[in-house]
Every structure is written in C-alpha cells, then in structure tokens.
C-alpha positions, 0 to 999 in steps of 0.5 A: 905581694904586699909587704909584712909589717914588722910587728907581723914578721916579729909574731911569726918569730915569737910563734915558730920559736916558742911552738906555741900560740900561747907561750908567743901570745903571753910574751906579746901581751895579746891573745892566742886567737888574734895571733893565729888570726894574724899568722893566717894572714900572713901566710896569706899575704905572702902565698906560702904556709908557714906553720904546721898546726895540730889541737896540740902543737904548733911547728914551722914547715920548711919554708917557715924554718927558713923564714925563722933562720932569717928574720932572727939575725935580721931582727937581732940586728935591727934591736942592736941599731935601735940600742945603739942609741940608747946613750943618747937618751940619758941614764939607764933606767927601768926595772930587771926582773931575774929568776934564779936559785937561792945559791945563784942568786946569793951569787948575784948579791955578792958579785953583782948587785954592789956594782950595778947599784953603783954604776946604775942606781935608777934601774932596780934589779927585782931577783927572785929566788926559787929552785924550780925552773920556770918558763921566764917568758910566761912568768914575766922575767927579763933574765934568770940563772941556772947551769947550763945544761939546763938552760932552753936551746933558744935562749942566749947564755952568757956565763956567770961563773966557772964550772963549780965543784961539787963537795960531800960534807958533815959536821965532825960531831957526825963523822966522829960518831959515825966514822969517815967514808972513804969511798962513795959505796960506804955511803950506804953505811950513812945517813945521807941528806937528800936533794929533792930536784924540782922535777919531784926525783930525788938526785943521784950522787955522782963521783968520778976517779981514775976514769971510772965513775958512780952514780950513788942512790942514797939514803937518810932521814931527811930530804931538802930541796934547797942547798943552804938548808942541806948546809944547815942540816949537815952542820947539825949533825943530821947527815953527810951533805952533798952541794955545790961547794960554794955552798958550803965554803964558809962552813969549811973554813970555820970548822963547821963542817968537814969534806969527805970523799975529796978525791972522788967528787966532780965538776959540775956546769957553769952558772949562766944568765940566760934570756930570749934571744929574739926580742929586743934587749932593754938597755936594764937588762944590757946594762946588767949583762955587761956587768955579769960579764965584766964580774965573770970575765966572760967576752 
C-alpha cells in the first residue's frame, strides 16, 4: 500500500472533524469537490472506507474514528516540533485575528493587549467584537472568546478569566421610585431590561439560594443584546438590569448604579479563548495564548 501524503492525512482530519466538506474545505482554502476527490482517493489508497457519507451529512465510520484518534495526537505533535523552532527564525510576527463579545473583548484590551504590544510589537492583534457566535474557522478567525459552556467540543480552551458573577443593578433614581425588590419574584412588579441572546430568545434570569433555584421570564420596555447598553439603559433610569458583574463594576463604585438581589444572584462560566485544535498553531497566535495564560494564571 502506498503511503498517504501528510496533506491527504491532515484533510482527512479536518473533514472527520468539522463533518463536513465545506467547513474542512474553506479552512483549507480548496473546494469541496476536490476534497471529496481526494478522501476517495484515500480510502482507496489504503483499502478501507473512512467516511460515511449522506446529501446531508458527512461522519467518520469506525475504522475513520479510529484514524482520526491517531492521526490528532500525531499531527499535534509534529506542529509542537515544527514550532519548536520558531525561536530560531527571529521575531514574532504575523497578524491574529480573535472574535469575541464586546465585554471579552474590553477584557482583552485591558488585560491583554498592553503586554502583547510590549513584548511582541511586529504582531497585530485584529479583534473583533460581535455577540453572536460564529463558526471562527469559516469566518476566518485565528482564536475567539466565549464562556465555556459555549465553546465547540473540538476546540482547545484555554481559560481567560475565573467564573464571573452575575449582578441585577438600577439606577437609585428608578429604585427610589420604584421600590427595592427583595426577592426575584418582585421583579414582576418591575420594568425589567431585556437580554436579547444571538439565538433571537430572550434570556431567562436565574437565581439561586439556599439550595433552591429560579428561572425568572421577565419583563419591561426595552430589550438590548449588548451588555454595556443594558448598563447604559439602567444608569438612565429605564430599568433593573441583569449583566456579567464585571460590566457594570465601575457604575457601582461611582454611584451610578445600585445591586439588588445580592444574595440570590449566581456564577456564571469562566471566559476562555479557544482555537481549533487539529491544525498548526502560528507562533502569533502561541505567542497571544501564553500571554492570556500568563494574565489569568491558567497552566
């Protein structure tokens, strides 16, 4: 039998991991067709089928699972040697492209980016802020940041943050009108301002004490679906807000704003970077990693 080339055994991986010709092909930067063209030829090649294929779908069968398992670890290795060279060809440099949402990436700014600009000034870190979340490989993204509830299976983490809390804030203007909610089911008795989630759904409040828990559907006249204008909107006296607390920490400590609920509000999951963990890491974006981990404490 003759032996695969790398690039045939490195598009068999990309194909059985993303389950799909066009996602594996746009991260190649080739076209389905010629893809399928060649993962025929490589079941050929080596007698055995690798892929199940539908109109609809594409999966590895067990002999393809077990391939996959293989060639991962294999492949992860050889990209670990090629980069253990990197030093020796000089700076850093190179372009980083990371998704994440607006509160993520004001993280970034603050705790990242002074210490990448310092240490590593030839790479630019091109950060885009969006809530919704994106397919980073199609879209063209070396990295992005979301909780990590939210993060693909097949992607590699690495933790940005320590799980955040949660806080219900509103200005004292509203509560001095309004009133003081001590309990999540007052909330019904308020104008409450709305999460609009990238699905389209509106979020559910939840709260927790005491080993009981709650999951409020609220209600008010406005719905944002970005958390520092859900700050904004509070600090106007337009509603009780419920955000990351980090969000809304400088407008506690100025006065701006005032927590309600404390004692009822939840953690939520930590923020990670994250990145697809069968292709070769460009020394930019290890070099960005290393510092998110160095920032956060992470191993």
């Amino acid at each position: 039998m003759a032996r695969p080339s790398l690039n045939d055994l490195g598009a068999f991986v990309a194909v059985a991991t993303h389950r799909s010709f066009r996602r594996a092909a746009d991260e190649l930067g080739t076209a389905p067709s010629t893809l399928s063209h060649a993962m025929r030829a490589l079941e050929e090649r080596m007698g055995v089928r690798l892929l199940n294929r539908t109109t609809r779908s594409v999966s590895p069968t067990e002999a393809g699972a077990r391939l996959l398992e293989h060639l991962q670890g294999a492949l992860a290795s050889l990209d670990a040697a090629l980069d253990s060279v990197a030093d020796f060809r000089g700076r850093v440099t190179g372009t980083v492209r990371i998704n994440a949402p607006r509160l993520a990436a004001a993280m970034l700014v603050r705790r990242v980016l002074p210490t990448m600009v310092e240490r590593f000034p030839e790479v630019t870190v091109d950060l885009v802020a969006e809530g919704e979340l994106v397919d980073i490989v199609s879209r063209g993204f070396d990295a992005g940041v979301r909780l990590v509830e939210s993060i693909p299976k097949d992607m590699i983490a690495v933790p940005m943050s320590r799980p955040m809390r949660f806080a219900c804030v509103a200005s004292p203007a509203y509560l001095a009108q309004a009133g003081r909610p001590r309990t999540p089911d007052e909330l019904a008795r308020h104008r409450c301002i709305g999460h609009r989630m990238p699905s389209g759904k509106l979020y559910r409040w939840e709260f927790a004490r005491g080993g009981e828990s709650l999951t409020i559907d609220t209600a008010g006249p406005v719905v944002l679906d970005d958390e520092a204008l859900m700050v904004d909107a509070a600090v106007e006296g337009l509603g009780i807000a419920y955000v990351p607390e980090p969000a809304a920490a400088a407008d506690i400590a100025a006065g701006r704003l005032r927590e309600v609920l404390a004692p009822w509000m939840t953690d939520a999951e930590a923020i990670a970077v994250y990145y697809p963990g069968h292709r070769a890491v460009p020394p930019a974006l290890r070099a960005f990693l290393d510092v998110v981990r160095e920032m956060s404490g992470a191993p």
